[in-house]
C-alpha positions in Angstrom: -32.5 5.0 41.0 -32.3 4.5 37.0 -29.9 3.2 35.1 -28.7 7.2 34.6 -28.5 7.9 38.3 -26.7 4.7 39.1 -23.9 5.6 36.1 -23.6 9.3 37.7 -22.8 8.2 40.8 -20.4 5.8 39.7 -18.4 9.2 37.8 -18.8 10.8 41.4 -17.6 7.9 43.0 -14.8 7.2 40.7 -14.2 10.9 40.8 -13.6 10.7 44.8 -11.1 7.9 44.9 -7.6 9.0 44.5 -5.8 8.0 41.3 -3.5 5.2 41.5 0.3 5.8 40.8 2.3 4.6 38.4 1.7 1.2 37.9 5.3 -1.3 38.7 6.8 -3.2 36.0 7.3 -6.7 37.9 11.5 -7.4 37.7 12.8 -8.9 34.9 13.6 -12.7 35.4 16.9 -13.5 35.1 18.8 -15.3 32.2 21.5 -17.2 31.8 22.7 -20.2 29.0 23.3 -23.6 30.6 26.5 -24.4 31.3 28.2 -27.9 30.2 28.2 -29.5 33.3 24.7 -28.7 34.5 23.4 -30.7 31.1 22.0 -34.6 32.4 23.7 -36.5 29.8 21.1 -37.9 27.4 21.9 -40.8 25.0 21.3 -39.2 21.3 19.8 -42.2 20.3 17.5 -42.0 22.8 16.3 -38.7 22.1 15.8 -39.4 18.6 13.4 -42.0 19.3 11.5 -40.1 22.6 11.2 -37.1 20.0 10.4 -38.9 17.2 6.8 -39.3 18.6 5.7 -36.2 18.3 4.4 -36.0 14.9 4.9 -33.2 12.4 4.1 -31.7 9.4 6.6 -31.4 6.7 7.6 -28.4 5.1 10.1 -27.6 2.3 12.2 -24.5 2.2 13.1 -22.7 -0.5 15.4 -19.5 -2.1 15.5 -18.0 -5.3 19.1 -18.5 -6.8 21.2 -16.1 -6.5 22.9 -14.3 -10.1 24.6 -16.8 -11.5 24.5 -19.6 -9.2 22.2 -22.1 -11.6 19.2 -24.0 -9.8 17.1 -22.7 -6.3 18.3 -23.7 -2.4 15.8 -25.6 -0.9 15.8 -28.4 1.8 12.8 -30.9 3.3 12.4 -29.4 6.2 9.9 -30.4 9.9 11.2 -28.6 12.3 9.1 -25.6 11.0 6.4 -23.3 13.1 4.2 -20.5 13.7 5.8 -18.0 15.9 4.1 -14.9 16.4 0.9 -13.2 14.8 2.0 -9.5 15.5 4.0 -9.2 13.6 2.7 -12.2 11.6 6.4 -14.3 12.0 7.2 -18.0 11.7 10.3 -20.1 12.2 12.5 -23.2 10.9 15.1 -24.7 12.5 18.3 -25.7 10.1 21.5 -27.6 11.2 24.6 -25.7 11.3 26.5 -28.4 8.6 23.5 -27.1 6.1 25.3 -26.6 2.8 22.0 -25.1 1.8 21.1 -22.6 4.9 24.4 -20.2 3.4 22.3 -19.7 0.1 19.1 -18.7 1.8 20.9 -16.4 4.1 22.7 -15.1 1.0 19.2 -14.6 -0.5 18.0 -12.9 2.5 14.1 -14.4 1.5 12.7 -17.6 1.8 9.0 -19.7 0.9 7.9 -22.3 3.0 5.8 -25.8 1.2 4.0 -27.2 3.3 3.9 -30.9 1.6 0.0 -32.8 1.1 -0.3 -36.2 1.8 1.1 -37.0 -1.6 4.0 -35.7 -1.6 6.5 -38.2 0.0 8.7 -39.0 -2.8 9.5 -34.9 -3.4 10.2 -34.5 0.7 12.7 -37.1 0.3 14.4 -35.6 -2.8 14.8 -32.3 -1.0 16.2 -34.5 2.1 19.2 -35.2 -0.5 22.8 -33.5 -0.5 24.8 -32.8 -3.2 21.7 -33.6 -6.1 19.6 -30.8 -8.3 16.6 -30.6 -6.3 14.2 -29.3 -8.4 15.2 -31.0 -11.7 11.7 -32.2 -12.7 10.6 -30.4 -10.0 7.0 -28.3 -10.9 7.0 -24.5 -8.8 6.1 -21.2 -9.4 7.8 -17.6 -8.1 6.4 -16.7 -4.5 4.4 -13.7 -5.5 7.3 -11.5 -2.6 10.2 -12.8 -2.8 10.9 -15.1 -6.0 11.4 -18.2 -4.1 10.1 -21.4 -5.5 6.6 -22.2 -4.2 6.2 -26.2 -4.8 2.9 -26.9 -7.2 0.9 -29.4 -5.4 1.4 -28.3 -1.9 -1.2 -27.8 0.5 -0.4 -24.3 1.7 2.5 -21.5 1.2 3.8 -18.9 3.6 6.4 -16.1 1.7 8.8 -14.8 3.8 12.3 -12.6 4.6 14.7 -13.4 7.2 13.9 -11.4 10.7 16.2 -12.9 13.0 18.6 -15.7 13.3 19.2 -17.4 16.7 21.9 -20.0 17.8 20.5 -23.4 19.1 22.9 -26.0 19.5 24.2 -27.8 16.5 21.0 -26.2 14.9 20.3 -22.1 14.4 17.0 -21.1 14.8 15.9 -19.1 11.5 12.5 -16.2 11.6 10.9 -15.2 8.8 8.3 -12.3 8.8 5.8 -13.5 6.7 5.2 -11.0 3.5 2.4 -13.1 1.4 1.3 -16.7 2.1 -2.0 -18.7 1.0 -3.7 -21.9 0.9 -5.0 -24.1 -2.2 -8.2 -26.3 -2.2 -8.3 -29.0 1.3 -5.9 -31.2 1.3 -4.4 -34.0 3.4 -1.1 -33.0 4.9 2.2 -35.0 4.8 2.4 -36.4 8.4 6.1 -37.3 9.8 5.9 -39.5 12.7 8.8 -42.4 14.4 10.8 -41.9 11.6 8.2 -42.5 8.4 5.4 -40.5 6.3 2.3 -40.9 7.6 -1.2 -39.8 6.8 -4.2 -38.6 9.2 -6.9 -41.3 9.6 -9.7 -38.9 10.4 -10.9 -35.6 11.4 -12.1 -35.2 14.8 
């Protein structure tokens, strides 16, 4: 039998058997928020240090200012990820005593810096309350949204708010990404135990 007989009686075959019903959506686990007492009581100090071994990148988030409210928002920023690639969305995590997370909700758009290896000493002036963050501070306008995209940084990702999620003491911000890009290779800023770092070597 050829390679023609062998498909039509796979059709007459197929044709015989009868067709499956609908196929059963498995049951939908159930959720529920832990309560107070079912938390193991986990010294913060502790879970500072434990977590601080995971190394990160380091991002920097930014707003356009809003009318007549002067300079940008932005804050240095780690706790930053991909999240899903359809729809292309990432996330940031921002503690709820964030004088600057009001501002970039208000602005309803945000740009994420992702900082190169060089760029210690501007992560740390973002890390600061209270100061003009981006006095000497060299950006350009996202091409989307306006925000500041940092000059110098290894990659960009323009974006506006999707969804906002409690987490804690933190809420747990999505962007859908709108435009982002890359510049030339470039080392990234590395934060690892508590300190900058730099990668030793690609594997």
């Amino acid at each position: 039998m050829g390679h023609a007989g062998a498909a039509a009686a796979a059709v007459r075959y197929l044709r015989s058997v009868p067709a499956p019903g609908p196929v059963q959506a498995l049951p939908r686990p159930e959720l529920r928020c832990v309560r107070e007492d079912e938390r193991a009581p986990v010294d913060p100090a502790e879970f500072r240090r434990v977590l601080g071994t995971f190394a990160t990148g380091v991002t920097v988030i930014t707003a356009p200012a809003a009318e007549g409210a002067g300079s940008p928002a932005g804050f240095a920023c780690q706790s930053f990820s991909s999240l899903s690639l359809d729809p292309p969305l990432v996330c940031f995590m921002v503690g709820r005593t964030s004088a600057t997370w009001p501002r970039i909700a208000r602005a309803g758009v945000f740009c994420v810096s992702v900082l190169s290896a060089g760029q210690g000493a501007l992560c740390r002036s973002f890390a600061v309350s209270g100061a003009d963050k981006f006095a000497g501070v060299a950006y350009d306008p996202a091409p989307v949204s306006g925000s500041p995209r940092l000059t110098g940084a290894t990659a960009w990702i323009d974006c506006t708010v999707h969804a906002v999620h409690t987490g804690g003491d933190h809420l747990v911000v999505v962007g859908r990404v709108d435009a982002l890009g890359a510049g030339e290779r470039s080392d990234p800023l590395i934060f690892h135990r508590g300190r900058f770092a730099r990668l030793e070597a690609d594997f």
